[in-house]
N, C-alpha and C positions, 0 to 999 in steps of 0.2 A: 543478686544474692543479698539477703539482710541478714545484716548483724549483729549480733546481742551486746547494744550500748551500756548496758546495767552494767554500774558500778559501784564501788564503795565509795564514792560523794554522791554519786543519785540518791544511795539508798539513805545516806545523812542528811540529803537538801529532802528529799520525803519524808523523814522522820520530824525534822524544824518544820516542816509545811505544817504537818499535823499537830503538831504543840502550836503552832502560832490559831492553827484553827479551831483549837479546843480553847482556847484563852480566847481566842474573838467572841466567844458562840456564851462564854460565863462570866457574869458580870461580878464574882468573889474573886475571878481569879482576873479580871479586869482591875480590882480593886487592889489585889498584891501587885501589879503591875505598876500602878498609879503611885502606890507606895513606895514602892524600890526608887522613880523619878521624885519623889519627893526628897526621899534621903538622898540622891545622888545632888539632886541643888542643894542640899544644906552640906554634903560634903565639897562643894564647889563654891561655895560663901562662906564658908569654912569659920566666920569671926564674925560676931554680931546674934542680936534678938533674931532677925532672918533666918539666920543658919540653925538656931536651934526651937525656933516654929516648924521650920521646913524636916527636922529630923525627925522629932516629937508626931506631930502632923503622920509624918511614911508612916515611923514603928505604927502607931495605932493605926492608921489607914492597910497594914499590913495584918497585925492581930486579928482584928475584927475579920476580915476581907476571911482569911485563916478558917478562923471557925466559922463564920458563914457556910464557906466550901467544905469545912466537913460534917456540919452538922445536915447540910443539904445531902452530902453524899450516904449518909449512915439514914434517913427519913427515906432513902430511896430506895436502901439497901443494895445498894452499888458495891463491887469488890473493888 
């Protein structure tokens, strides 16, 4: 007899699958990724040139990455 294992963390660990897969597949939204790790070092170095290269650095690495993915998504005319 089989059993219906669907449950409310399958349907959460499918939903993350599929965000991690649309972020693989776009390299704007690779770029807000790359960002967020950038800012997470300069809040981890917290003191110093470093820490606020590495903050500097995300925000814009973040901005741009940003309108990148929307100016791609509006040229496609994507909802």
């Amino acid at each position: 007899m089989v059993t219906d294992t669907t449950t409310k963390s399958r349907e959460g660990f499918s939903a993350g699958v599929a965000y991690l897969e649309k972020v693989r597949r776009s390299k704007p939204l690779q770029g807000v990724v790359f960002g967020l790790v950038l800012v997470g070092i300069g809040l981890v170095l917290q003191v110093g040139v470093m820490a606020g290269m590495m903050g500097i650095y995300g925000i814009s690495a973040i901005l741009v990455s940003t309108v990148a993915y929307v100016a791609l998504r509006v040229l496609r005319r994507e909802p």
